[in-house]
C-alpha positions in Angstrom: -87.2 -32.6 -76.7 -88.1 -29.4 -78.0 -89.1 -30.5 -81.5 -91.7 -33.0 -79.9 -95.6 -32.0 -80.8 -97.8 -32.4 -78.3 -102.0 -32.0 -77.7 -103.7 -32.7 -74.9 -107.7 -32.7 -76.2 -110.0 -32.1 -73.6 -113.6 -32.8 -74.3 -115.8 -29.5 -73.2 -118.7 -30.6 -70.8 -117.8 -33.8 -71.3 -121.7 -35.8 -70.3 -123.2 -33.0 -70.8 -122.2 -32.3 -74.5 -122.9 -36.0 -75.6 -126.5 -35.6 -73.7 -127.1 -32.7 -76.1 -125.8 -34.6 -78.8 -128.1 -36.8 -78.0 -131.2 -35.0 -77.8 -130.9 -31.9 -80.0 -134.2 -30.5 -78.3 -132.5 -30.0 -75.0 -129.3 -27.9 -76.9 -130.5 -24.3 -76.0 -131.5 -25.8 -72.7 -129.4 -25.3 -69.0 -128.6 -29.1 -68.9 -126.6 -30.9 -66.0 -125.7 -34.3 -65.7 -126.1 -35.3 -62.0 -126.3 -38.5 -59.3 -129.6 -39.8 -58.3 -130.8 -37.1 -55.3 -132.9 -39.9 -54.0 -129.9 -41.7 -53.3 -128.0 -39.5 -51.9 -125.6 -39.0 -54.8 -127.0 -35.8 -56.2 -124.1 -34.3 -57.2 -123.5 -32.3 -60.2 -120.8 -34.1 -62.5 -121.4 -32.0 -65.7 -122.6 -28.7 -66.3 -123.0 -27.3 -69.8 -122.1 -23.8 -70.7 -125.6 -22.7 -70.4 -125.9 -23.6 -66.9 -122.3 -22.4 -65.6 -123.5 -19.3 -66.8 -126.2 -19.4 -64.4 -122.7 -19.7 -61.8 -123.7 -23.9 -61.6 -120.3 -25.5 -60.8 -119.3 -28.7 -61.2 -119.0 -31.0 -58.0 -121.3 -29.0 -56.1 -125.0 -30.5 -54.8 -127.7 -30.8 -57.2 -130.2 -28.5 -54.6 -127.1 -25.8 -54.3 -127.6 -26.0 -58.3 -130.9 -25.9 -58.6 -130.9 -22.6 -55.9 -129.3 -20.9 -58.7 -132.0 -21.8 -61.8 -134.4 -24.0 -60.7 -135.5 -24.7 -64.4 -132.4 -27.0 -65.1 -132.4 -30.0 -67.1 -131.6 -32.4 -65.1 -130.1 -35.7 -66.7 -128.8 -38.7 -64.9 -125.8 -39.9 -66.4 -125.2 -42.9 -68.4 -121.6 -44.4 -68.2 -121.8 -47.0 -70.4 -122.2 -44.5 -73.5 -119.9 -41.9 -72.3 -117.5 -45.1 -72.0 -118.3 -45.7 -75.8 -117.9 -41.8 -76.4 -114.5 -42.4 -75.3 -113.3 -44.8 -77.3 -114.7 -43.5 -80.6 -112.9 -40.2 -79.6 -109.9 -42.4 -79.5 -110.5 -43.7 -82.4 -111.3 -40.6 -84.2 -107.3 -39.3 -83.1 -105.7 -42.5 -84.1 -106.3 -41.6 -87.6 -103.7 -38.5 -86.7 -100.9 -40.5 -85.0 -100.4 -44.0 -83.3 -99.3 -42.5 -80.4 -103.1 -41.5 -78.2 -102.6 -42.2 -74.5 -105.7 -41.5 -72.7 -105.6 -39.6 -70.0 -108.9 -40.1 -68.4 -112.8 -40.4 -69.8 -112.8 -36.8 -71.3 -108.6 -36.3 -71.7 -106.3 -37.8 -74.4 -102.8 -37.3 -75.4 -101.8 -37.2 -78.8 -98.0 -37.1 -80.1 -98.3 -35.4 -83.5 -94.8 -34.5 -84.2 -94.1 -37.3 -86.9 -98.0 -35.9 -88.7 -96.8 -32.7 -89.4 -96.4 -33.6 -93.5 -99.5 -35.3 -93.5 -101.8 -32.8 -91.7 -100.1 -29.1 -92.3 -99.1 -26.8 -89.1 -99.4 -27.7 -85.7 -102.9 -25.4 -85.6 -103.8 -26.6 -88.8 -103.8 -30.1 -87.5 -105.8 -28.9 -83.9 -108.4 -27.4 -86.0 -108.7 -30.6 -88.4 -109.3 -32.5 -85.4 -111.4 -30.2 -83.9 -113.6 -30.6 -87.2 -113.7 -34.0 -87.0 -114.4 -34.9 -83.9 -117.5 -32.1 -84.5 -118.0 -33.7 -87.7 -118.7 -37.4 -86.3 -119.9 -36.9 -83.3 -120.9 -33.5 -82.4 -118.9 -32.7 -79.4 -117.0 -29.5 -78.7 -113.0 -30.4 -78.3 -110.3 -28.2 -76.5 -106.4 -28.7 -77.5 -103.4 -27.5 -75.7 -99.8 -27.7 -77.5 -96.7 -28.0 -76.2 -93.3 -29.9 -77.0 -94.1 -32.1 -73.6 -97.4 -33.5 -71.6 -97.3 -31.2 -68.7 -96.9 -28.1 -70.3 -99.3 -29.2 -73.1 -102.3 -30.2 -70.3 -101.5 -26.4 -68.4 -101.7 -24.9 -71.9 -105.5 -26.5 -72.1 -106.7 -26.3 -68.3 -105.6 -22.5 -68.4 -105.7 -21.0 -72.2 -107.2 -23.2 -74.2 -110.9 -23.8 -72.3 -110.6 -19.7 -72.1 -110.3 -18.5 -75.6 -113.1 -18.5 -78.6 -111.0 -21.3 -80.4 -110.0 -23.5 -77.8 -106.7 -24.0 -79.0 -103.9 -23.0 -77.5 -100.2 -23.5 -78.1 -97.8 -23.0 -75.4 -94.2 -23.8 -76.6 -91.7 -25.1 -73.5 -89.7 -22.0 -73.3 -92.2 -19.6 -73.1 -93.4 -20.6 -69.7 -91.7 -17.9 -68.0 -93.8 -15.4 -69.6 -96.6 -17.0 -69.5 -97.4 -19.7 -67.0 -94.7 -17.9 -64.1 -96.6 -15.0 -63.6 -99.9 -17.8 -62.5 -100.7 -18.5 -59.1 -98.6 -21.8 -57.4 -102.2 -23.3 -57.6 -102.5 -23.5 -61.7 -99.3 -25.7 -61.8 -99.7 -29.3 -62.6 -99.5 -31.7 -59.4 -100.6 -28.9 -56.9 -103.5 -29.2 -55.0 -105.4 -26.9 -52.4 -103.3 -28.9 -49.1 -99.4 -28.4 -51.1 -100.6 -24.9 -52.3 -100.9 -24.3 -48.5 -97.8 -25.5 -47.8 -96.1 -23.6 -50.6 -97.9 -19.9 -49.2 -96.1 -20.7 -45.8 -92.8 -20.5 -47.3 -93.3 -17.3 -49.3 -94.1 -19.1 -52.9 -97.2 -17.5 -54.2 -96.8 -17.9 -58.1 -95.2 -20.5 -60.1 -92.2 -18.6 -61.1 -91.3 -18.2 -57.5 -91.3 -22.2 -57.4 -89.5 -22.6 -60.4 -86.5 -20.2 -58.7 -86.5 -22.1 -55.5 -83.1 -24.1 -54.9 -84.4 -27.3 -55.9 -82.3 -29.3 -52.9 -84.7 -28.2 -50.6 -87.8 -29.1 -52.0 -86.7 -32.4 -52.9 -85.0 -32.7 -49.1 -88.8 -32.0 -48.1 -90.5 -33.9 -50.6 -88.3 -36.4 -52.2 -88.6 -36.9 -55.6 -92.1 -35.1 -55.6 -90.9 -31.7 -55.0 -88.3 -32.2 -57.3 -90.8 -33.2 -60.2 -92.9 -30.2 -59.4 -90.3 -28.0 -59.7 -89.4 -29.4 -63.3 -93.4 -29.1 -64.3 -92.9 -25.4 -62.8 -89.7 -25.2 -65.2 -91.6 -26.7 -68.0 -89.5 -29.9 -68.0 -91.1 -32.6 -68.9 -89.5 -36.0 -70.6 -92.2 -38.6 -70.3 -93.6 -40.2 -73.7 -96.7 -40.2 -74.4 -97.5 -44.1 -74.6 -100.4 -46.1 -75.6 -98.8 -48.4 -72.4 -99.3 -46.2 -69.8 -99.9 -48.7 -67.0 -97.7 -47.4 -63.5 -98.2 -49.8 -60.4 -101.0 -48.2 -58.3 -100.0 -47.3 -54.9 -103.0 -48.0 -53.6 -106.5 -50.6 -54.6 -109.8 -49.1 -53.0 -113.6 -48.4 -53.4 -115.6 -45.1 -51.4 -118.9 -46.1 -51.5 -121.9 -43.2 -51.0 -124.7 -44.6 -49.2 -128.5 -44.2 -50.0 -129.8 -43.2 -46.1 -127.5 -42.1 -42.9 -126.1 -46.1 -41.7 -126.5 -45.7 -37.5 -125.7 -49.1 -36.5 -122.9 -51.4 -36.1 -124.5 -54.3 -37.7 -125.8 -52.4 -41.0 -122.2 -51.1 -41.1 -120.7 -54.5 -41.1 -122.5 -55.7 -43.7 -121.3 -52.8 -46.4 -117.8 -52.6 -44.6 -117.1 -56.4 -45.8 -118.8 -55.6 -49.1 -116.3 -53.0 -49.9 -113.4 -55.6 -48.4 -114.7 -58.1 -51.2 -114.9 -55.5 -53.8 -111.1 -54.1 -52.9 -109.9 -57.3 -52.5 -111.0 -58.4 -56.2 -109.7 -55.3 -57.9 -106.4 -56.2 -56.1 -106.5 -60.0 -57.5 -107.3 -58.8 -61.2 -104.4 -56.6 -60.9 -102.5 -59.9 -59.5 -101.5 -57.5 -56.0 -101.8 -58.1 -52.7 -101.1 -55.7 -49.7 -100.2 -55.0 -46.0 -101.5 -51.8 -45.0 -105.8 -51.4 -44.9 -106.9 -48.4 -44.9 -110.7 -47.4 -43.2 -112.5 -44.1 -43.8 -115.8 -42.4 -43.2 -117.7 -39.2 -43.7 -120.3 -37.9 -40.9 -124.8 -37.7 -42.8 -124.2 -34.1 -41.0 -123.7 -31.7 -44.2 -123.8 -28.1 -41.9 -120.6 -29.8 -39.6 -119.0 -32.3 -41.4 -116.7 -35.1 -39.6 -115.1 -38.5 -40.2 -111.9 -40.1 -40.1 -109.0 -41.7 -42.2 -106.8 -44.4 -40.6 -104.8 -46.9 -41.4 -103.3 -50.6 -40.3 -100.8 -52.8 -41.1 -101.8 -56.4 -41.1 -99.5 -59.2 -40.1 -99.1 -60.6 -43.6 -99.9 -59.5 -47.4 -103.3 -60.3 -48.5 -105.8 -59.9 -51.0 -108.5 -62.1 -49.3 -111.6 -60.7 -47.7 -111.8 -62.5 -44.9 -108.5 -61.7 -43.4 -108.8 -57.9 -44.5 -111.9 -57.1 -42.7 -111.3 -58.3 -38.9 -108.4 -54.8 -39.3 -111.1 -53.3 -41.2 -113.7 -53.3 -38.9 -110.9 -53.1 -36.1 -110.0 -49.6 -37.6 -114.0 -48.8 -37.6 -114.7 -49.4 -34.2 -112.1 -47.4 -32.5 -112.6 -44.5 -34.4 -116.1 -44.2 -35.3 -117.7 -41.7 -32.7 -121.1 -43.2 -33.3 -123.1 -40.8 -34.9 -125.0 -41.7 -38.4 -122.6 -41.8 -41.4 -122.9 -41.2 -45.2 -120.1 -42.8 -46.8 -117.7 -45.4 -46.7 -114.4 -46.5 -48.0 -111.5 -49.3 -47.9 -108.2 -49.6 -49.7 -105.6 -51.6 -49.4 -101.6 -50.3 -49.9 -98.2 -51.2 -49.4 -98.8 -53.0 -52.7 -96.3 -55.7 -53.8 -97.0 -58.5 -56.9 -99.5 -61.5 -55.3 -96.6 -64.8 -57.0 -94.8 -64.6 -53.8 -96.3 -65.7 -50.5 -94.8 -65.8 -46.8 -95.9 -69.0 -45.8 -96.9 -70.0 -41.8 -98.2 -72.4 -39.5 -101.1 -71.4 -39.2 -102.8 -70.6 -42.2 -103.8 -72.4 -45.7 -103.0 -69.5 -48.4 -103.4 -72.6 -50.8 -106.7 -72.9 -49.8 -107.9 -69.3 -49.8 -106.2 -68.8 -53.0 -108.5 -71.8 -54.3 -111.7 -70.1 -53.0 -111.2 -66.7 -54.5 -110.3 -68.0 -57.7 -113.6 -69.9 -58.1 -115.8 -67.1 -56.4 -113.5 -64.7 -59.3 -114.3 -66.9 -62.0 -118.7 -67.0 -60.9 -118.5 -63.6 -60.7 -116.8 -62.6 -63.9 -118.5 -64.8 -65.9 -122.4 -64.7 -64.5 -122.0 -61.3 -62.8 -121.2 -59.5 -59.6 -124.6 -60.7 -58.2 -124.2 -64.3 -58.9 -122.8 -65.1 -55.6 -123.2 -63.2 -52.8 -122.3 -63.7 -48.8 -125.6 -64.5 -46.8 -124.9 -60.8 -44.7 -125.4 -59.3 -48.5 -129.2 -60.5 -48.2 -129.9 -58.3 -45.8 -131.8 -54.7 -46.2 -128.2 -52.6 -45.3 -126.5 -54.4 -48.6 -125.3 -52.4 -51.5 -123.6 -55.1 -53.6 -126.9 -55.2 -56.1 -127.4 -51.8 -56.6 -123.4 -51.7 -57.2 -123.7 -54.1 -59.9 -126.3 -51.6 -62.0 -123.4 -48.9 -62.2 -119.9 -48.2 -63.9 -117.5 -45.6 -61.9 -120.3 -45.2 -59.1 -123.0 -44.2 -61.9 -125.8 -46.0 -63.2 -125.1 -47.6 -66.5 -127.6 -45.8 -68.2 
């Protein structure tokens, strides 16, 4: 494994690099790309180096931003062309190796270890497609190197976006000197609720994970504590794949609404939507599920409140109808009936949709039927081409959904 050659390209200020590409008048400029304020999705989701060094951060509040320099551009972003960014990025490193997995919008891998002859060393190659990527389309690239994905993305979150190059090359058995001495919270897989749990029992730093007896995190965790400690180890023997597909553990939609929602009857009418929406991801994916899942967050910003629960229905299911009766269920006994923001439903406990427990007592046959020709409407007229009579009404969000991509506007 350790002759494998592996980048991980990270796009710098992802939005806003391609909205200064754009518009070259705006490149000595503070620039953010941020949700509409008016509707309530004002966040920030890109901040160019001009503005971070102003201390804007990424994910906080466009006002909290604009508290810091109130002369910043302020761009709304345009998914649709970051989406075509993407995949001209992916075809720019196909013309290094077949082997491009991306990773998200802004993150590809690349397996380079058969393009050594072809390219020159392994920095020689990162700064040829550094160049290129420049070259074509004007957008700043990061590249962390390793002999295996985990290592390789640590060697660009924590090096690589640091130094003047942005390359970084961080060779498996070199993470003890390197990557051990970091705090538990830079390794791979560990967020701010595990990095807790880790300070409780004494492991500060990533070295002291990678010498804990490995039993016991995995009799804590299962398998999850045992793959951390491999990605603390810098152990790592997963391809990098143009197929990288996994089974989702869970289908769902979080929906951010445009005013504070007080009533039971305006939240109704979005708490089906997101059932219809969930439940048509799950049928695309050809998945049904047994456990629903309800959650809220409280229009209070100063003292924040909500809840998360969950349900288990009585069958699998992938059809509205029967999903939002435990739904709204879940709402109603939890909800302490002060104005809320946001919404969301998934639905888990995921298994493939060919098999179907049959009863007395209801017609999956004739569900089935219904979806599929409300499935077909929609995909080939559009998400508003059919809508439920409650979706008429002033509380709806299904049309504004339609004009975005991700939870953006399209452009």
């Amino acid at each position: 494994m350790g002759s494998r050659i592996i980048f991980l390209v990270d796009m710098q200020s992802f939005y806003a690099s391609i909205e200064k590409a754009d518009h070259p008048e705006w490149k000595a400029i503070p620039l953010v790309v941020s949700g509409d304020p008016k509707r309530r999705s004002g966040v920030i989701l890109a901040a160019c180096p001009l503005a971070k060094a102003y201390g804007v951060r990424n994910a906080e509040t466009l006002w909290q931003a604009q508290q810091k320099y109130s002369q910043l551009k302020v761009v709304r972003p345009r998914m649709q062309r970051y989406l075509e960014v993407s995949l001209q990025l992916t075809q720019i490193m196909e013309r290094f190796t077949d082997l491009v997995e991306p990773y998200s919008i802004d993150e590809q891998f690349m397996d380079l270890t058969g393009s050594q002859q072809l390219f020159g060393s392994t920095i020689q190659m990162a700064q040829t497609i550094q160049q290129t990527i420049h070259e074509k389309l004007n957008l700043p690239a990061r590249i962390g190197i390793s002999d295996n994905k985990v290592v390789a993305k640590m060697a660009c979150d924590h090096f690589a976006k640091k130094n003047e190059t942005g390359i970084f090359h961080l060779p498996s058995d070199q993470v003890p000197e390197i990557l051990w001495p970091q705090p538990i919270e830079s390794l791979f897989g560990v967020g701010r609720r595990m990095a807790n749990h880790f300070r409780r029992m004494g492991i500060r730093t990533i070295g002291e994970l990678a010498q804990f007896p490995v039993d016991q995190l995995k009799k804590r965790w299962g398998i999850h504590g045992q793959v951390l400690w491999m990605s603390a180890n810098g152990y790592d023997h997963s391809p990098v794949t143009r197929n990288s597909f996994q089974k989702p553990k869970s289908i769902g939609h979080q929906l951010t609404l445009p005013r504070d929602y007080y009533t039971e009857k305006e939240i109704q009418v979005v708490l089906l939507e997101l059932c219809e929406e969930v439940c048509r991801r799950a049928r695309r994916q050809h998945y049904h599920g047994k456990k629903v899942t309800v959650g809220c967050r409280s229009a209070d910003f100063d003292h924040p409140h909500g809840f998360s629960r969950q349900i288990q229905m009585s069958t699998y299911s992938h059809h509205a109808p029967t999903l939002f009766p435990y739904a709204w269920k879940l709402f109603e006994t939890f909800w302490d009936g002060k104005p809320i923001r946001s919404l969301s439903v998934s639905l888990s406990s995921l298994a493939p949709d060919d098999l179907v427990q049959l009863d007395l007592f209801t017609d999956h046959l004739q569900h089935q039927r219904l979806d599929q020709a409300m499935d077909i409407i929609h995909d080939r007229y559009g998400a508003t081409a059919l809508l439920r009579a409650s979706s008429l009404l002033p509380a709806s969000q299904v049309k504004e959904r339609a004009k975005k991509i991700g939870g953006h506007y399209r452009s």
